[in-house]
C-alpha positions as CSV (number, residue, x, y, z in Angstrom):
1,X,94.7,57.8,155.9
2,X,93.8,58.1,152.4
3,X,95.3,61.5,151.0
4,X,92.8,64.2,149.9
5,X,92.1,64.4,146.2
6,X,93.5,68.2,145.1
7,X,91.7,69.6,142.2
8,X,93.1,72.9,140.7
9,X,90.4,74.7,138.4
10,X,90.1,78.1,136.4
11,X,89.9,79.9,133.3
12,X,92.8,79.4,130.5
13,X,95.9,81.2,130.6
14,X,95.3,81.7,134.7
15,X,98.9,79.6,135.8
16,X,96.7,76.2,136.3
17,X,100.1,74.1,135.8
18,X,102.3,76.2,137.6
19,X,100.5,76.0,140.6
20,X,99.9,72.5,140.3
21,X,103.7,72.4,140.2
22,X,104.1,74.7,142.9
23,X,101.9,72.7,145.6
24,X,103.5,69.5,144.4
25,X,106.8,70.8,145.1
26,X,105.3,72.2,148.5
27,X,104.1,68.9,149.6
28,X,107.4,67.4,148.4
29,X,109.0,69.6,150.9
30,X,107.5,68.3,154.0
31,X,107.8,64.6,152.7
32,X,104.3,64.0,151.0
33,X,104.9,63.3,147.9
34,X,102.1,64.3,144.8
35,X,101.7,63.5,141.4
36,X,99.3,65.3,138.6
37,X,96.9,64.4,136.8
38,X,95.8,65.8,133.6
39,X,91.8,67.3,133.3
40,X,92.1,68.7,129.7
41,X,90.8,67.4,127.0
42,X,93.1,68.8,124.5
43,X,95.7,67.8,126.2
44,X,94.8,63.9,126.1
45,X,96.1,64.2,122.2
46,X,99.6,63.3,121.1
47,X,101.3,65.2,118.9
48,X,98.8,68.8,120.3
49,X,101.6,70.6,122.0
50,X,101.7,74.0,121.6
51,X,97.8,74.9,120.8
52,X,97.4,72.9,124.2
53,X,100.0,75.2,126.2
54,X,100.8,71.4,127.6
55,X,104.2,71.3,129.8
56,X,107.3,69.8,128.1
57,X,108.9,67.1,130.1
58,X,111.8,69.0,130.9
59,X,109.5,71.2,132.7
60,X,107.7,69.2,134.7
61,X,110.2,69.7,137.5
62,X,110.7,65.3,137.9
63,X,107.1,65.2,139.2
64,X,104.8,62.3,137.8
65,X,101.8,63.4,134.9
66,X,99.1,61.2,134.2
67,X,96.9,61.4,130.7
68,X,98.8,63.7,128.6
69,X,99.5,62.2,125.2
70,X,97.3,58.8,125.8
71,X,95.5,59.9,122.5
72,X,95.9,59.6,118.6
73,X,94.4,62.5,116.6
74,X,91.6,60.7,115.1
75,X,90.6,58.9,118.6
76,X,87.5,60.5,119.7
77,X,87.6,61.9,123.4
78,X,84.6,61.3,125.9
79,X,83.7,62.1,129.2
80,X,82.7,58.5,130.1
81,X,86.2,57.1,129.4
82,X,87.9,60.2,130.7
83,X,86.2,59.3,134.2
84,X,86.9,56.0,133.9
85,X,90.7,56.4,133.3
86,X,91.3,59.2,135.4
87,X,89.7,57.5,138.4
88,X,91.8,54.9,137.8
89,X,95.1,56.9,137.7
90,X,93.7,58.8,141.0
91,X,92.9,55.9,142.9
92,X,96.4,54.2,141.7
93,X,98.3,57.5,143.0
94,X,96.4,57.2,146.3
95,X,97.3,53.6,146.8
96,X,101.0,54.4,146.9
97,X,100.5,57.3,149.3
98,X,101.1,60.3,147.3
99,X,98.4,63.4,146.8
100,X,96.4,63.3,143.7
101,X,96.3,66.7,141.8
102,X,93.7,66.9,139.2
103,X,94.7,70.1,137.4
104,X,92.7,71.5,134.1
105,X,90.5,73.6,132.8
106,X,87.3,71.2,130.8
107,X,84.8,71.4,133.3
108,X,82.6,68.8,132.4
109,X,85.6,66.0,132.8
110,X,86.7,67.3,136.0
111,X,83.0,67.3,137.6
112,X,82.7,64.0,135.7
113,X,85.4,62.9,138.2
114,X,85.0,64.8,141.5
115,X,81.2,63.9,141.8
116,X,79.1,60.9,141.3
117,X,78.6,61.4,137.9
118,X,76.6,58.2,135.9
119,X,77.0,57.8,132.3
120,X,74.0,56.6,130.1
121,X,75.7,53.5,127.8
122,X,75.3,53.8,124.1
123,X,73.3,51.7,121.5
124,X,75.2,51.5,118.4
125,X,72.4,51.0,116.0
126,X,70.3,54.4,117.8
127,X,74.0,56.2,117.7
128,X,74.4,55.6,113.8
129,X,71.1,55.8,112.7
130,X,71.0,59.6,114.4
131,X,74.5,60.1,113.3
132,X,73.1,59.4,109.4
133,X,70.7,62.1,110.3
134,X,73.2,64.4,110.9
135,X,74.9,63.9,107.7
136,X,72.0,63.6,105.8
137,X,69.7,66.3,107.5
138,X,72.2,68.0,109.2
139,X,72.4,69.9,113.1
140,X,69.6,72.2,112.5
141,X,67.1,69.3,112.3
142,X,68.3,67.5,115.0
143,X,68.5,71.1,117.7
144,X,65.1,71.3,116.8
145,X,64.2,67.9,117.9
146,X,66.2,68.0,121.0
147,X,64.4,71.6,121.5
148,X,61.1,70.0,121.1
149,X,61.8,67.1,124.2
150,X,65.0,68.5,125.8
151,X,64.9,72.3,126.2
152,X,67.6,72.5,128.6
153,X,69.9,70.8,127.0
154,X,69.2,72.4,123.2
155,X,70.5,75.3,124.8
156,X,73.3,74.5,126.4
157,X,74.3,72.9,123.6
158,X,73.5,74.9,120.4
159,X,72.5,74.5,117.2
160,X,75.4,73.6,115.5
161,X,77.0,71.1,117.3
162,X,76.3,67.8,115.6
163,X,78.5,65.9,117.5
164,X,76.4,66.9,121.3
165,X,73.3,67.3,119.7
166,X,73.3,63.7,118.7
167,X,74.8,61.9,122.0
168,X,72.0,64.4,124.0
169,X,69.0,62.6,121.6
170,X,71.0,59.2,122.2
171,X,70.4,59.6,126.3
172,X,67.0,61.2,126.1
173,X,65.9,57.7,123.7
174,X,67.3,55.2,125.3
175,X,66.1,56.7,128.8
176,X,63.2,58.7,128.2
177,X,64.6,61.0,130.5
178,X,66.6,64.7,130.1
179,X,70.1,64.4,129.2
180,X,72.0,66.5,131.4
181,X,75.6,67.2,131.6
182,X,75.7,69.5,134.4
183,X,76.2,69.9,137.9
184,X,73.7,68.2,140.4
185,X,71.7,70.4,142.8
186,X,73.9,69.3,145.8
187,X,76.4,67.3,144.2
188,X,78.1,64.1,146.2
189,X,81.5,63.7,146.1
190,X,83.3,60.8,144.5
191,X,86.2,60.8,147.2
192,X,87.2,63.6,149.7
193,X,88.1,66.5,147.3
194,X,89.3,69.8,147.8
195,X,89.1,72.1,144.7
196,X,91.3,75.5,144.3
197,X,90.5,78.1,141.9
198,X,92.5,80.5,140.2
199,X,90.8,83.5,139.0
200,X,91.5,86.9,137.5
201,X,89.8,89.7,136.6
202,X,88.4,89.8,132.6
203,X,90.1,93.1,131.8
204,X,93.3,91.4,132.8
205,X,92.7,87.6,131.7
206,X,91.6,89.2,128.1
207,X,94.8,90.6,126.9
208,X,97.0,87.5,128.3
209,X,94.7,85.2,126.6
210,X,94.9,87.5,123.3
211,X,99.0,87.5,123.1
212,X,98.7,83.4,124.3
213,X,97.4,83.1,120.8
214,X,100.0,85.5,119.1
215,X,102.5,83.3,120.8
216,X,101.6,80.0,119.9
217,X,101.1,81.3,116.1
218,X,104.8,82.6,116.7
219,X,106.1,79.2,118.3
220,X,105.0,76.8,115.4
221,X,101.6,75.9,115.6
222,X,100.5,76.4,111.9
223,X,103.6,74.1,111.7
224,X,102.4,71.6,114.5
225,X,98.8,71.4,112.6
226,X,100.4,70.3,109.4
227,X,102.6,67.5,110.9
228,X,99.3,66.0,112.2
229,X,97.4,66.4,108.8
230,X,99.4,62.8,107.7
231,X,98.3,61.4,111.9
232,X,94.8,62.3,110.3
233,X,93.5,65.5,112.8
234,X,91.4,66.3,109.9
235,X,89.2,63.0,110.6
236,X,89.5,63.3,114.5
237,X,85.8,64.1,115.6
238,X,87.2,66.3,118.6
239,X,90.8,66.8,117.5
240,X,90.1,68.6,114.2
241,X,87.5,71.0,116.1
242,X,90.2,71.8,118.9
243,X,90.3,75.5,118.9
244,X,93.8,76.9,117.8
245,X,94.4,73.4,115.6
246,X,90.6,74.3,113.3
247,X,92.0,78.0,112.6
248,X,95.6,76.9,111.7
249,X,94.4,74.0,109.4
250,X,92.3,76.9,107.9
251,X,94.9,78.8,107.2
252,X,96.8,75.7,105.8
253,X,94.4,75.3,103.2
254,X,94.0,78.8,102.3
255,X,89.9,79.5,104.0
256,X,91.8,81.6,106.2
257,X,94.5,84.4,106.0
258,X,97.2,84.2,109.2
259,X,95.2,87.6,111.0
260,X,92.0,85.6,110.1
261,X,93.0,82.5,111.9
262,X,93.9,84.6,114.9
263,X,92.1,87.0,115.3
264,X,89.4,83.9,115.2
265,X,91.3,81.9,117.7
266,X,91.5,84.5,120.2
267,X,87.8,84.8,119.7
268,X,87.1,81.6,120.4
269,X,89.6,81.4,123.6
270,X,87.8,84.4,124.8
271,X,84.2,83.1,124.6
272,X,85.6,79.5,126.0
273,X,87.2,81.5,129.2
274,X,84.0,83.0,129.7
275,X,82.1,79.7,129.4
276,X,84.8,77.6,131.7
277,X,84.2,80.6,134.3
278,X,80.5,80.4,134.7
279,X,80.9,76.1,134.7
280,X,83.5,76.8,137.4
281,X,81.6,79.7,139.3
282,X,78.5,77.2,140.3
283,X,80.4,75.1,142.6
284,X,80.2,77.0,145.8
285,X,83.0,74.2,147.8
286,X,85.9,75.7,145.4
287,X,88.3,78.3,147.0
288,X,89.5,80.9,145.2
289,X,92.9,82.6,144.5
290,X,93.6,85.8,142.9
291,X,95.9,84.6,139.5
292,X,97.9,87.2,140.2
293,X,99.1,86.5,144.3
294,X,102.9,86.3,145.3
295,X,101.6,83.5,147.6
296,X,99.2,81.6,145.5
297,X,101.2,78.4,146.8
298,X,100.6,78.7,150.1
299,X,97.3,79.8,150.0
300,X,96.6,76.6,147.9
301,X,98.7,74.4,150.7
302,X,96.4,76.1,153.4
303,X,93.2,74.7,152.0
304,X,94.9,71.4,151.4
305,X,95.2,71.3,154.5
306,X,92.4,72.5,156.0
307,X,90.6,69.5,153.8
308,X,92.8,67.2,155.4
C-alpha cells in the first residue's frame, strides 16, 4: 500500500517543524519510517538560515529533509519547478516505503503539490518584452492592464508587484483565459493526502511572531544578509525581496535604522501570517490543532491514521 502523503500547514512561528519532527519520530516508533519534505520557499535558498527560522542539521533529529538549500541567491524560485521537484522527492520517498511529510507555510507551492495543479509554459519573447515594460513603464502600468482583462487576479496581486503582475499578463496572453493561482472550487487530489493544521489565536501568534523578529536580528541576521551581498542576494528576483533579508540589507546600506528594519519586518511577518491564514482557512479537508496542545503529536498521528 502506498503510504499517505502528510502535509503539515499553518501560519509562521505556529511549531510547523517541530511537529513534523514529532510525527516522524511517532511513526518511527511503530516501525514506519518518514522523511520531510520542505514547502517553503525561503527556505529553498542556501546560505538563508536564520531569516528562514530553517532547522540546523544537528536538529533534525537523524530524519531525512528534502529541498532545503537546493538554491543559489540569485536563482529565481517558481511554483512550476517547486511542483515539479517536490513531486519528485515525494513520489521517491514513497517508493522506498516511508511517509512523505510535506511541511511549510507558502501556500501556493503546497496546493501546487497536493492538487492537480497545471502550469501555463512561458514564451520567452512575450516574458521579456512585458518584463521591458516593467522596467521601462513600471508596475502601475501593467496592474492596470491586468485590471482591465484580469480583475481577479489584479487584486490578489497588487499593484506593485512587478514580478506577479508580469507572469499573470504572460498566462492571460498566451491563453486568453484568467490567470489564476488559487484553489479550485472542489479541488482533486494529486495523491491521497492528509493535511494538519496548526493554528493559534492572533492575540497570541502576534507577539511570538514580533519577538521571532527581535530574535533573529539578535542571532546574526544583518550579519547573514551581508555574507550573501558577495553570493549576489541583491540580484536574486525572489531572494533580495525575502522579508527579514530586504529590511536587513536596508539597514546595511544605511535606508534604514536597526528599529526601522524591525519594526518593518515584523510588519511584514504580521500581514504575511494573516495572508497564509486566510490561503490556509479555504481548504475545508485540513484538520486543525490548537498551536498550543500538550498532545499536538498524537492528535496529528490520529488523523494520519484515520486517512490511512
Amino acid at each position: 500500500m502506498t503510504p499517505v502523503l502528510v502535509v503539515i500547514v499553518g501560519p509562521t512561528g505556529t511549531g510547523k517543524s517541530e511537529l513534523s519532527l514529532d510525527l516522524a519520530e511517532s511513526l518511527a516508533a511503530r516501525g514506519q519510517a518518514a522523511e520531510i519534505v520542505n514547502a517553503d520557499a525561503m527556505q529553498l535558498y542556501r546560505g538563508m538560515d536564520i531569516g528562514t527560522a530553517k532547522l540546523p542539521v544537528a536538529e533534525r533529529r537523524g530524519i531525512p529533509h528534502h529541498l532545503l538549500d537546493v538554491l543559489a541567491v540569485t536563482d529565481e524560485a517558481t511554483v512550476a519547478n517547486y511542483q515539479r521537484d517536490a513531486r519528485a522527492a515525494i513520489a521517491a520517498i514513497a517508493g522506498r516505503g516511508a511517509v512523505p511529510i510535506l511541511v511549510g507555510g507558502s501556500g501556493l507551492y503546497i496546493s501546487s503539490v497536493v492538487y492537480d495543479f497545471q502550469f501555463p509554459g512561458t514564451d520567452p519573447a512575450l516574458r521579456a518584452r512585458l518584463e521591458a515594460e516593467l522596467a521601462g513603464q513600471g508596475p502601475g502600468a501593467l496592474y492596470s492592464r491586468l485590471k482591465a482583462v484580469d480583475p481577479e487576479a489584479a487584486a490578489r496581486i497588487g499593484p506593485s508587484n512587478g514580478r506577479r503582475l508580469v507572469r499573470a499578463l504572460e498566462v492571460v496572453e498566451l491563453t486568453g483565459a484568467p490567470h489564476r493561482a488559487a484553489l479550485p472550487g472542489e479541488p482533486v487530489y494529486w495523491r491521497p493526502a492528509v493535511t494538519v493544521g496548526l493554528r493559534m489565536p492572533r492575540e497570541e501568534l502576534t507577539p511570538r511572531l514580533d519577538s521571532r523578529v527581535e530574535a533573529m536580528w539578535a542571532g546574526g541576521l544583518v550579519e547573514e544578509a551581508e555574507r550573501l551581498i558577495p553570493a549576489g542576494i541583491e540580484t536574486g528576483v525572489t531572494a533580495s525581496r525575502a522579508i527579514g533579508y530586504a529590511q536587513a540589507l536596508g539597514q546595511l546600506h544605511g535606508t534604514l535604522t536597526r528599529e526601522e528594519a524591525v519594526e518593518t519586518t515584523q510588519q511584514f511577518t504580521r500581514r504575511y501570517a494573516r495572508r497564509q491564514v486566510s490561503w490556509f482557512k479555504r481548504d475545508p479537508h485540513t484538520r486543525w490543532i490548537d498551536a498550543t496542545d500538550a498532545d499536538r503529536p498524537e492528535q496529528a498521528l490520529r488523523h494520519v491514521d484515520a486517512a490511512t
